[in-house]
Biotite code that builds the C-alpha atoms (Angstrom):
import biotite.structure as struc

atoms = struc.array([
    struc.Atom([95.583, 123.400, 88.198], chain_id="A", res_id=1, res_name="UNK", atom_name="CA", element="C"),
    struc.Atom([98.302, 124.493, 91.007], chain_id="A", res_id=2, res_name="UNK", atom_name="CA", element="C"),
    struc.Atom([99.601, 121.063, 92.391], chain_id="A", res_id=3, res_name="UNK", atom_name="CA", element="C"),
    struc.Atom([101.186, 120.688, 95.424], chain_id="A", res_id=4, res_name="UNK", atom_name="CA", element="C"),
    struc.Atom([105.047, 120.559, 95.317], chain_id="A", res_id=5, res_name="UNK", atom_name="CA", element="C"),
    struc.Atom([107.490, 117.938, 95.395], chain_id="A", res_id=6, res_name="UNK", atom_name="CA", element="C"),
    struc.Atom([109.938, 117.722, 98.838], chain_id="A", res_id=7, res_name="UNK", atom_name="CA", element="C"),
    struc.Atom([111.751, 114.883, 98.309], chain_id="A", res_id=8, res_name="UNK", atom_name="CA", element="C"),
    struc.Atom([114.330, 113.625, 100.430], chain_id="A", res_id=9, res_name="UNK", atom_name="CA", element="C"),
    struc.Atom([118.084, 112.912, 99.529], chain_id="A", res_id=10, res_name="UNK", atom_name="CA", element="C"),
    struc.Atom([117.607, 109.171, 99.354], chain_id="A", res_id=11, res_name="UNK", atom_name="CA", element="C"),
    struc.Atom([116.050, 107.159, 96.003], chain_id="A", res_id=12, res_name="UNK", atom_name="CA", element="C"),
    struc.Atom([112.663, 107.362, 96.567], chain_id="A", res_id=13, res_name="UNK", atom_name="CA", element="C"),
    struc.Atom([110.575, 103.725, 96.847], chain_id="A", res_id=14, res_name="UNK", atom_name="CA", element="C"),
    struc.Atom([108.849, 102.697, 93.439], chain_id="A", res_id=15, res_name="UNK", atom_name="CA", element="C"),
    struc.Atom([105.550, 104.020, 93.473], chain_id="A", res_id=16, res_name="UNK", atom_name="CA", element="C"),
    struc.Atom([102.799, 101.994, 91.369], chain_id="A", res_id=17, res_name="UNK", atom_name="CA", element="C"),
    struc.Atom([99.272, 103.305, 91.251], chain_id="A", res_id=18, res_name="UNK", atom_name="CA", element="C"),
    struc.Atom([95.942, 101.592, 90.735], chain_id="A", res_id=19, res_name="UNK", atom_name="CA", element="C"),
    struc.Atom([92.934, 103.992, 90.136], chain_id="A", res_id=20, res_name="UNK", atom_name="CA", element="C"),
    struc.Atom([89.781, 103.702, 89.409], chain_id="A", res_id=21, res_name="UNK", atom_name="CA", element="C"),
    struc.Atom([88.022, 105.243, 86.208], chain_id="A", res_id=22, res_name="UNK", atom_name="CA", element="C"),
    struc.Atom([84.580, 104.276, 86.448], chain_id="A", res_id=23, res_name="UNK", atom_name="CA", element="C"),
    struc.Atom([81.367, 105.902, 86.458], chain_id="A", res_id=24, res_name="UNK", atom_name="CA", element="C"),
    struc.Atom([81.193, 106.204, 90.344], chain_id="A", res_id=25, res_name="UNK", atom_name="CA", element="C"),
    struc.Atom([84.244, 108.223, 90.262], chain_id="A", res_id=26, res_name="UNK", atom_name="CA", element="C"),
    struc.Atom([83.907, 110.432, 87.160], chain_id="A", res_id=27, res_name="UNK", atom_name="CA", element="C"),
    struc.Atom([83.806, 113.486, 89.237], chain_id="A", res_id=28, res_name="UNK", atom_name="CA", element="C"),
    struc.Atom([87.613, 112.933, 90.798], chain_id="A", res_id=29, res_name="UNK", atom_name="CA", element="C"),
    struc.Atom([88.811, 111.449, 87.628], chain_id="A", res_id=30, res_name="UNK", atom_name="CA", element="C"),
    struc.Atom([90.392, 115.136, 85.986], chain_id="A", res_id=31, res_name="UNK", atom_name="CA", element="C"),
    struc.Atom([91.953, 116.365, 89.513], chain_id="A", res_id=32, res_name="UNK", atom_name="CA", element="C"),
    struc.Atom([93.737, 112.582, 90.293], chain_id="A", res_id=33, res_name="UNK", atom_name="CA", element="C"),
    struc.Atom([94.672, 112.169, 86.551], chain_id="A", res_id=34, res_name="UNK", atom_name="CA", element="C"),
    struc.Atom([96.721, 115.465, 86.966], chain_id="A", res_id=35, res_name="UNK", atom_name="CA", element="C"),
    struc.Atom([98.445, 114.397, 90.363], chain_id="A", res_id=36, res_name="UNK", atom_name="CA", element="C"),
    struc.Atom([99.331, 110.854, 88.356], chain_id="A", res_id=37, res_name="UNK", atom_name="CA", element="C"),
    struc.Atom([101.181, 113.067, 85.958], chain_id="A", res_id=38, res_name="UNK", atom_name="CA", element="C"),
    struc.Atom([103.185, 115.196, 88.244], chain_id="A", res_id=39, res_name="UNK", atom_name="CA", element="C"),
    struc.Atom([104.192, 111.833, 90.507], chain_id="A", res_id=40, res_name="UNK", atom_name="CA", element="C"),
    struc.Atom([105.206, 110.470, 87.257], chain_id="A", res_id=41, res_name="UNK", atom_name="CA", element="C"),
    struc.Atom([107.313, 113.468, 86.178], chain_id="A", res_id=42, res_name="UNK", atom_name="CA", element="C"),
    struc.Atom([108.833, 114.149, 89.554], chain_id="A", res_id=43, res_name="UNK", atom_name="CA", element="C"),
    struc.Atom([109.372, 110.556, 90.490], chain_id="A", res_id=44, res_name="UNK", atom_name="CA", element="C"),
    struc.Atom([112.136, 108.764, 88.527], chain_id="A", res_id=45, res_name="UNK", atom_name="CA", element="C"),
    struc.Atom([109.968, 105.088, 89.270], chain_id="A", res_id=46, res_name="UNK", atom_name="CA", element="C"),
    struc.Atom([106.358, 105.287, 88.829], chain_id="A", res_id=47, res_name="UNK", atom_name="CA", element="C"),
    struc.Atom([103.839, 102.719, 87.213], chain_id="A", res_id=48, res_name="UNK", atom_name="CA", element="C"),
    struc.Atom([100.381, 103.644, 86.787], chain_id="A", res_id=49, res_name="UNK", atom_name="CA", element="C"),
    struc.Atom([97.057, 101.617, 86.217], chain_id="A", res_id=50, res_name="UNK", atom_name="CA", element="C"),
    struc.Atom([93.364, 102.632, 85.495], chain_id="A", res_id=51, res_name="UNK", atom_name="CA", element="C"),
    struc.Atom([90.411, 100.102, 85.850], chain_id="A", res_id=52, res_name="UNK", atom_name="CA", element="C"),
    struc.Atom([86.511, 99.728, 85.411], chain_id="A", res_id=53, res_name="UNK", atom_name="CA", element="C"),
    struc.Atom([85.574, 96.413, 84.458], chain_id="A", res_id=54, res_name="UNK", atom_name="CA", element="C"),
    struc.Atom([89.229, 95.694, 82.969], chain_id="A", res_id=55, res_name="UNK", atom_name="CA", element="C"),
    struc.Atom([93.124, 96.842, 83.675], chain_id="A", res_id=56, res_name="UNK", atom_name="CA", element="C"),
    struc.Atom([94.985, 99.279, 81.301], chain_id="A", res_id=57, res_name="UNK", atom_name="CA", element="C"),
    struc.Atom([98.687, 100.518, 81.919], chain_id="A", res_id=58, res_name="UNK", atom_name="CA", element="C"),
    struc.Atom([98.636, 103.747, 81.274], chain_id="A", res_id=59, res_name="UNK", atom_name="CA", element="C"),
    struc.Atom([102.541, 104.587, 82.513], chain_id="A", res_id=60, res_name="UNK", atom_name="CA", element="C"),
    struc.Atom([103.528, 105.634, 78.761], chain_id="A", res_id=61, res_name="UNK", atom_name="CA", element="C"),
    struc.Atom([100.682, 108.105, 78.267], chain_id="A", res_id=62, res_name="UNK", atom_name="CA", element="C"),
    struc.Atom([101.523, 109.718, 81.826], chain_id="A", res_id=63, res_name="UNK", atom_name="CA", element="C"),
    struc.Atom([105.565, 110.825, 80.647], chain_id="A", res_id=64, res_name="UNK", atom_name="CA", element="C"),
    struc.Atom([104.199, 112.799, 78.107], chain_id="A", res_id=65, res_name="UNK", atom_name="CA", element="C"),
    struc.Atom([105.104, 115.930, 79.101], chain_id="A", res_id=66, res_name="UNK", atom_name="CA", element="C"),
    struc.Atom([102.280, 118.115, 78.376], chain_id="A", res_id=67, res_name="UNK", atom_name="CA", element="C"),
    struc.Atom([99.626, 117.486, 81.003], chain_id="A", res_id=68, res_name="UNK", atom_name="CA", element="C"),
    struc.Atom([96.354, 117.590, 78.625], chain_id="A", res_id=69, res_name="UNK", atom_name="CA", element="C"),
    struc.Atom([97.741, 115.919, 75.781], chain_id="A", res_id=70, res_name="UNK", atom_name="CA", element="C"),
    struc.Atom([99.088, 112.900, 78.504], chain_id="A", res_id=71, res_name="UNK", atom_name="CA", element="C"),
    struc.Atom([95.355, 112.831, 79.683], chain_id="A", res_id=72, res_name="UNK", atom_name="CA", element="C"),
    struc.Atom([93.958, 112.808, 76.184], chain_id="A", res_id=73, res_name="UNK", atom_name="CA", element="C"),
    struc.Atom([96.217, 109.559, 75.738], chain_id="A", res_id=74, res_name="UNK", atom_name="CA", element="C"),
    struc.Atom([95.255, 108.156, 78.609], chain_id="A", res_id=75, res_name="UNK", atom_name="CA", element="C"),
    struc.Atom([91.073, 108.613, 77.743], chain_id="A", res_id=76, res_name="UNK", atom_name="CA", element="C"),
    struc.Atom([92.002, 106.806, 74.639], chain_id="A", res_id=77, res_name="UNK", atom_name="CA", element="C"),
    struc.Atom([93.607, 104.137, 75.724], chain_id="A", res_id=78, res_name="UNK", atom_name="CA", element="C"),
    struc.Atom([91.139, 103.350, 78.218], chain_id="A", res_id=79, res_name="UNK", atom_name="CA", element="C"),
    struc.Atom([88.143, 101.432, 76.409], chain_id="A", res_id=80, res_name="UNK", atom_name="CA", element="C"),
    struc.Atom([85.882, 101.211, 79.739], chain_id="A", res_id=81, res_name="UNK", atom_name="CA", element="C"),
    struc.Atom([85.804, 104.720, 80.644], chain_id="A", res_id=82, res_name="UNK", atom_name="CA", element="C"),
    struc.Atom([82.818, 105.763, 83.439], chain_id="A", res_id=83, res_name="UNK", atom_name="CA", element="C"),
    struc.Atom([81.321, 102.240, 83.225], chain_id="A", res_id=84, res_name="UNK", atom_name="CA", element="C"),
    struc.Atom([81.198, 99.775, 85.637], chain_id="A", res_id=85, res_name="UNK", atom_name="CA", element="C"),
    struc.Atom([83.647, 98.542, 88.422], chain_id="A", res_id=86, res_name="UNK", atom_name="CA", element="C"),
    struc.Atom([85.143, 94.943, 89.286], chain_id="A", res_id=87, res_name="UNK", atom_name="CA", element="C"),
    struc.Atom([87.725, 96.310, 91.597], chain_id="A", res_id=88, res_name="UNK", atom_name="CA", element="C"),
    struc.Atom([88.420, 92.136, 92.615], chain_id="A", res_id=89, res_name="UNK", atom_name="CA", element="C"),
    struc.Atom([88.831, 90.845, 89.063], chain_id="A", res_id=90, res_name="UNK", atom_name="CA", element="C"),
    struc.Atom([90.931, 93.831, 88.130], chain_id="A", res_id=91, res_name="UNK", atom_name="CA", element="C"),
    struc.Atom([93.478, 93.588, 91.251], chain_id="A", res_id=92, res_name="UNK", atom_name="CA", element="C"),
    struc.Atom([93.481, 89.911, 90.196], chain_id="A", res_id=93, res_name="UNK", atom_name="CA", element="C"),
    struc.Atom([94.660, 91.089, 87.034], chain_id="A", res_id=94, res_name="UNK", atom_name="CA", element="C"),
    struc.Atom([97.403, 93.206, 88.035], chain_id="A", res_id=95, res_name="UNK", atom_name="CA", element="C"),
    struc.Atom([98.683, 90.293, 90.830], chain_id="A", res_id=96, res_name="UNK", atom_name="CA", element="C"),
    struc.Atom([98.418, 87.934, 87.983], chain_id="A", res_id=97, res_name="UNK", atom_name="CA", element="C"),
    struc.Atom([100.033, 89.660, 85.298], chain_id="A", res_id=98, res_name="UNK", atom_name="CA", element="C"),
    struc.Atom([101.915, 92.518, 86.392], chain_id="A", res_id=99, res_name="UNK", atom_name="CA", element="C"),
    struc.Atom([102.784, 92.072, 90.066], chain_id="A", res_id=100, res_name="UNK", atom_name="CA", element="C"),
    struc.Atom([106.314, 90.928, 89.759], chain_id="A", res_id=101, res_name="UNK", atom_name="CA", element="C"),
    struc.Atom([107.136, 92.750, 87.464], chain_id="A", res_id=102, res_name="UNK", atom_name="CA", element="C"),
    struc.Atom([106.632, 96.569, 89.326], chain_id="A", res_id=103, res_name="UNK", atom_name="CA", element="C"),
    struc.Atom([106.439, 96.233, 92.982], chain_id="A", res_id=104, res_name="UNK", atom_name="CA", element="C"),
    struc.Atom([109.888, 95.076, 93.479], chain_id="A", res_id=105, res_name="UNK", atom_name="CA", element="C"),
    struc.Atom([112.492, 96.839, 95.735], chain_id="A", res_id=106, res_name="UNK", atom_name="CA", element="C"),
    struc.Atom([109.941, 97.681, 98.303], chain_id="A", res_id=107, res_name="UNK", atom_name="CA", element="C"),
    struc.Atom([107.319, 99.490, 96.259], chain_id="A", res_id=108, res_name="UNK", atom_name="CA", element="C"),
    struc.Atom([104.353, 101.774, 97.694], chain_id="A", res_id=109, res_name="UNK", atom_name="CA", element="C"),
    struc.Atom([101.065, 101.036, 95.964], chain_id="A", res_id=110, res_name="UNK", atom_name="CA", element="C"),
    struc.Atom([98.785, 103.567, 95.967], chain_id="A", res_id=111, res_name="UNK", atom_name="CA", element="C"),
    struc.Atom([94.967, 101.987, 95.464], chain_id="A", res_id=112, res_name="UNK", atom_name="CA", element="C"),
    struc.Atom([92.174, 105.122, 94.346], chain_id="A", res_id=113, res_name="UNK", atom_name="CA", element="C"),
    struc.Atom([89.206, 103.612, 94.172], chain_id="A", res_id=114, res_name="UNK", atom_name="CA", element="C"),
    struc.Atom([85.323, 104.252, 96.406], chain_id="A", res_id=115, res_name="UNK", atom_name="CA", element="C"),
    struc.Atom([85.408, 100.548, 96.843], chain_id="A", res_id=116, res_name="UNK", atom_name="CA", element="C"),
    struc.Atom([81.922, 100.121, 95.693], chain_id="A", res_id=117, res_name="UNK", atom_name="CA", element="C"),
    struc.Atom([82.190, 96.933, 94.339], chain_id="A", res_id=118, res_name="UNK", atom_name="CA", element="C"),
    struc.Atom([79.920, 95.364, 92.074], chain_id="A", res_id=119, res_name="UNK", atom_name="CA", element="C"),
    struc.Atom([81.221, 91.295, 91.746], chain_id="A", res_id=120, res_name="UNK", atom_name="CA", element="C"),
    struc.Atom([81.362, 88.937, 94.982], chain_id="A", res_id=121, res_name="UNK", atom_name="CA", element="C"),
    struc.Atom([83.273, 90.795, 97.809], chain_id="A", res_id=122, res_name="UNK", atom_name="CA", element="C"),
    struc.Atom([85.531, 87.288, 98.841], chain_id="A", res_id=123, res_name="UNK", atom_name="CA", element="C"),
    struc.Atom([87.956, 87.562, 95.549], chain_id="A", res_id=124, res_name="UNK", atom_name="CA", element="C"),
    struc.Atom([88.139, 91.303, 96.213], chain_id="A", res_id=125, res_name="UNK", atom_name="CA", element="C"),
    struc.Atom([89.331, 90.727, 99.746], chain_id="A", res_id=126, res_name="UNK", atom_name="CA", element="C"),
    struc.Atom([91.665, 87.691, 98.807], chain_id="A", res_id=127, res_name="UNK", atom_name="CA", element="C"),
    struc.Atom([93.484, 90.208, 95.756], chain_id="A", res_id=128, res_name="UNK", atom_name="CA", element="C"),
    struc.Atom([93.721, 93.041, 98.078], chain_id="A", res_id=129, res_name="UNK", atom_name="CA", element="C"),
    struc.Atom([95.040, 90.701, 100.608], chain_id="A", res_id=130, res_name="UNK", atom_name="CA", element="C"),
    struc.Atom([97.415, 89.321, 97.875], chain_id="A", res_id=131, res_name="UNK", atom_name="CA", element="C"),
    struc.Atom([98.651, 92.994, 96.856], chain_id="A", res_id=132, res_name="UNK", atom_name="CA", element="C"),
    struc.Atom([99.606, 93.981, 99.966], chain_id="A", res_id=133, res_name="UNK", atom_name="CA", element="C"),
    struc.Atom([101.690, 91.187, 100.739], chain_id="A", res_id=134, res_name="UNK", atom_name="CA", element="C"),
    struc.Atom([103.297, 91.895, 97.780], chain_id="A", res_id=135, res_name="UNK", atom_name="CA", element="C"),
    struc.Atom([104.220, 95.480, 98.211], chain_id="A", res_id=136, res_name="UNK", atom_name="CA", element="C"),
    struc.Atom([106.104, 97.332, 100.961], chain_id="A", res_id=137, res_name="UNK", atom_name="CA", element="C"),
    struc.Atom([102.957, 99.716, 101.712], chain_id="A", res_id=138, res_name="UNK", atom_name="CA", element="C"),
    struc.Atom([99.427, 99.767, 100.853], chain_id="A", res_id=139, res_name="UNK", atom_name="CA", element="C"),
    struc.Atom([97.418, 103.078, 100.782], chain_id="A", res_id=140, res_name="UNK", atom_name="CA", element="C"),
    struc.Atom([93.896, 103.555, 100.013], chain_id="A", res_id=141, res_name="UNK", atom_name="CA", element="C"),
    struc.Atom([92.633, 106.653, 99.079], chain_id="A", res_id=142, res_name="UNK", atom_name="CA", element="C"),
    struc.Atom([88.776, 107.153, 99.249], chain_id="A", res_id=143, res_name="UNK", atom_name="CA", element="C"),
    struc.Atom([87.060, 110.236, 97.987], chain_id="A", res_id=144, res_name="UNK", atom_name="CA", element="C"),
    struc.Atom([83.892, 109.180, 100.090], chain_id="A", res_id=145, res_name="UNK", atom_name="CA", element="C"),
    struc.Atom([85.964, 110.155, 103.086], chain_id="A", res_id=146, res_name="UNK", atom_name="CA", element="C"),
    struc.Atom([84.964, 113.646, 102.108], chain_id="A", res_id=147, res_name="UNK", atom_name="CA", element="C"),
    struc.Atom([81.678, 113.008, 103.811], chain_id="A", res_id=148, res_name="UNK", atom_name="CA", element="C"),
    struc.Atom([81.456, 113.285, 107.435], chain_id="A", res_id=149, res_name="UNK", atom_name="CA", element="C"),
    struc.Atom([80.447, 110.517, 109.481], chain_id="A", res_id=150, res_name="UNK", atom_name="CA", element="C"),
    struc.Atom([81.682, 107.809, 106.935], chain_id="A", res_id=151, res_name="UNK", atom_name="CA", element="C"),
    struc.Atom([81.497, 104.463, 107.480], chain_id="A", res_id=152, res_name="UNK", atom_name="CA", element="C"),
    struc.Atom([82.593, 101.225, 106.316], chain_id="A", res_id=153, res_name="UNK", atom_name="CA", element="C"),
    struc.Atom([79.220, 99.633, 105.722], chain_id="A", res_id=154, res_name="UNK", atom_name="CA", element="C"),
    struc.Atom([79.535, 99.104, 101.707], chain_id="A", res_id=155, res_name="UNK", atom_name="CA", element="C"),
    struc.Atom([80.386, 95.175, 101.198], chain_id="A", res_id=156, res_name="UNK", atom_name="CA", element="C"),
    struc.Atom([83.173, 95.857, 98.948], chain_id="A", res_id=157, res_name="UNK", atom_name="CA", element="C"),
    struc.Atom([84.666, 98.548, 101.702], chain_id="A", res_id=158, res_name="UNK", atom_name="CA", element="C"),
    struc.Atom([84.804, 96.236, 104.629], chain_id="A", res_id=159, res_name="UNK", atom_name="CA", element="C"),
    struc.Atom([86.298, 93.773, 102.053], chain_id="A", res_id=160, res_name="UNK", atom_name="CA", element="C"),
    struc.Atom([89.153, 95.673, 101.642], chain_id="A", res_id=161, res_name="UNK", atom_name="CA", element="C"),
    struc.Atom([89.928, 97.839, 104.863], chain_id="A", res_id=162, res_name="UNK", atom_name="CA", element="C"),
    struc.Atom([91.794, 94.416, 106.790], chain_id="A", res_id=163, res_name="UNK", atom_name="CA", element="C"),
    struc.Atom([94.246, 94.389, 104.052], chain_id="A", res_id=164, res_name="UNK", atom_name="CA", element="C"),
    struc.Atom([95.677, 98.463, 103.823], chain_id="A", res_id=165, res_name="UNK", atom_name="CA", element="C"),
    struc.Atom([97.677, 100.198, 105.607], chain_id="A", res_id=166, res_name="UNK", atom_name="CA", element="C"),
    struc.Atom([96.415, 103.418, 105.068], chain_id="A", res_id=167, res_name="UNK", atom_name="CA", element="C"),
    struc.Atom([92.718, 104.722, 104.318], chain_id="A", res_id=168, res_name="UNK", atom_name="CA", element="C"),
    struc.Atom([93.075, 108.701, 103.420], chain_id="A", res_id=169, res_name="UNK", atom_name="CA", element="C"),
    struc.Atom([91.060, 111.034, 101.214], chain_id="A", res_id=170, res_name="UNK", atom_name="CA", element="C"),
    struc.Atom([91.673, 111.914, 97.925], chain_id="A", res_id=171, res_name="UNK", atom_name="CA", element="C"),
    struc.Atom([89.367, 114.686, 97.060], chain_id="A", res_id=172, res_name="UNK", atom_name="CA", element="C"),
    struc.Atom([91.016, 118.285, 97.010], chain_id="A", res_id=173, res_name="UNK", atom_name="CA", element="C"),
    struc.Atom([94.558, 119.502, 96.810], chain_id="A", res_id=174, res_name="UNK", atom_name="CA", element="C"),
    struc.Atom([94.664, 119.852, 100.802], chain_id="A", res_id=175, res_name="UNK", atom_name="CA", element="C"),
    struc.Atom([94.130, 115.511, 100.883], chain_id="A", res_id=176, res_name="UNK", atom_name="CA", element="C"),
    struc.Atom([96.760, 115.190, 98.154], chain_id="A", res_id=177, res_name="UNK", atom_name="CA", element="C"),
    struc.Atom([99.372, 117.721, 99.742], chain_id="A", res_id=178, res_name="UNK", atom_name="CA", element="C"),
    struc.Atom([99.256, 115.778, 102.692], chain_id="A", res_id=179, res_name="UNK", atom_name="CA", element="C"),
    struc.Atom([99.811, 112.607, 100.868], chain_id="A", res_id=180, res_name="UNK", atom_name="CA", element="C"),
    struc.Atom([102.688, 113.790, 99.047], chain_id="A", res_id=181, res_name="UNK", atom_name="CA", element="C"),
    struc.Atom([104.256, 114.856, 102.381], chain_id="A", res_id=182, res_name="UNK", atom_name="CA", element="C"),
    struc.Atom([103.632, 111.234, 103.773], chain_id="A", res_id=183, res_name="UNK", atom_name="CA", element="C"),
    struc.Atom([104.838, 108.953, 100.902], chain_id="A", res_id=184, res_name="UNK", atom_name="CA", element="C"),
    struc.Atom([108.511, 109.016, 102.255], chain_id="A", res_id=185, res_name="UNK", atom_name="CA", element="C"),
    struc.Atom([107.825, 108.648, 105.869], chain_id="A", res_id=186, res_name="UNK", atom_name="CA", element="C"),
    struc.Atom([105.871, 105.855, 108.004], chain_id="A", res_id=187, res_name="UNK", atom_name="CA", element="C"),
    struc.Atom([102.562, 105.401, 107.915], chain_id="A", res_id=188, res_name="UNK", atom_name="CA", element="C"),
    struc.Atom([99.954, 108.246, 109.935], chain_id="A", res_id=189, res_name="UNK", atom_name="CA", element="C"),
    struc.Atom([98.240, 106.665, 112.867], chain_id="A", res_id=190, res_name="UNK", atom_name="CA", element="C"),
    struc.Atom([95.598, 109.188, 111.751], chain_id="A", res_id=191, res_name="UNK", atom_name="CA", element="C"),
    struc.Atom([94.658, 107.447, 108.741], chain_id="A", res_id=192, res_name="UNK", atom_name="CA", element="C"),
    struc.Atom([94.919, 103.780, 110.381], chain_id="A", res_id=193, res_name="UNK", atom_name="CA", element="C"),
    struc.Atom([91.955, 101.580, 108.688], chain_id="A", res_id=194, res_name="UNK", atom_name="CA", element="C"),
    struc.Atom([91.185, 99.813, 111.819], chain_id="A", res_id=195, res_name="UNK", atom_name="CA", element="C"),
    struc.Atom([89.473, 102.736, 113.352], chain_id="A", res_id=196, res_name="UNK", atom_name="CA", element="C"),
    struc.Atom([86.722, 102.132, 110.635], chain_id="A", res_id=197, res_name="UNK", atom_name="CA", element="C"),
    struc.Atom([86.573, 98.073, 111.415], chain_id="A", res_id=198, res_name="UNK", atom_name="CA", element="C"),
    struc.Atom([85.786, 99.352, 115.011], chain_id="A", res_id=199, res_name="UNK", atom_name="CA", element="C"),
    struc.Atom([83.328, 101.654, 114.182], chain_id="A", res_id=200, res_name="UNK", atom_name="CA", element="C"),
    struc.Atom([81.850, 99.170, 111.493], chain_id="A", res_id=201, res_name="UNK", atom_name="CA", element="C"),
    struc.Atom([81.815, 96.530, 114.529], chain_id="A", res_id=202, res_name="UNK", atom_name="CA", element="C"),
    struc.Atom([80.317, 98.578, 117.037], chain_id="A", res_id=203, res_name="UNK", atom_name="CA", element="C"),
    struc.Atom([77.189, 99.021, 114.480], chain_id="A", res_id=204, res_name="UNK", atom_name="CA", element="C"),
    struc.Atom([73.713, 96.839, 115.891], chain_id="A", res_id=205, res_name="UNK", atom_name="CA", element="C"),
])
């Protein structure tokens, strides 16, 4: 799997922690993402990484292991809720609870990969997305469903979330995550501003 390279610039790059989601609704962009998390881990001196379903598993060890299938392999074992369901709310609760002072110091980028299709009430998943990105120096969603044209925000659990990013992008070829790559050290793209969606969403009868 050719990945697209690394340009980083002279200065320490900002912590990067990463929250993605492993459940059944995203089984088919599991493989390609888990590969991207291993080359931001090896190329990036500070990265934390996170997989959820229905619970949270740090996964950061498994990723340095330097040998891309055998990191995966550890990963897919550690993870005990593999292709189930999702509670994107209680698992961001989780991670503000638990680990959220201890990784997104020092201005740290969070990097959420999830559908948002959210099974549990909507109102804790907007409150812990809310909570995360006051806690971090930049949110950024990426959404495989924005493969699709015409998308719009009209799942619960997507209109929970999209007040409380920064970013909404795709995630769902090699072209999506070049682009991120290219982005992560510069200021956010107007292009991928989540408000355009609220509008849209608004706008509906």
């Amino acid at each position: 799997l050719m990945l697209p390279k690394f340009r980083e610039r002279r200065q320490q790059p900002l912590p990067l922690v990463i929250l993605a989601d492993i459940s059944g609704s995203m089984s088919q962009y599991t493989r390609i993402f888990l590969h991207f998390l291993h080359v931001l881990t090896e190329r990036r001196r500070r990265v934390h990484t996170f997989l959820f379903g229905t619970r949270l598993t740090n996964v950061t060890r498994q990723l340095r292991h330097r040998d891309p299938d055998e990191a995966i392999a550890q990963c897919t074992d550690a993870v005990a809720d593999w292709s189930g369901g999702t509670r994107i709310g209680e698992t961001l609760k989780l991670f503000n609870r638990h680990w959220g002072r201890r990784v997104l110091g020092q201005g740290a980028v969070v990097l959420l990969i999830t559908d948002g299709l959210e099974r549990d009430e909507v109102e804790m998943l907007a409150r812990e997305t809310d909570r995360l990105h006051r806690s971090c120096r930049r949110l950024v969603w990426l959404n495989p469903l924005l493969r699709f044209a015409g998308f719009e925000a009209r799942a619960r659990g997507v209109r929970a979330m999209l007040p409380h990013v920064d970013e909404l992008r795709s995630v769902h070829n090699l072209e999506a995550l070049s682009d991120l790559v290219h982005s992560l050290s510069g200021a956010p793209d107007r292009n991928c501003d989540p408000r355009r969606y609220l509008a849209s969403d608004r706008s509906q009868p």
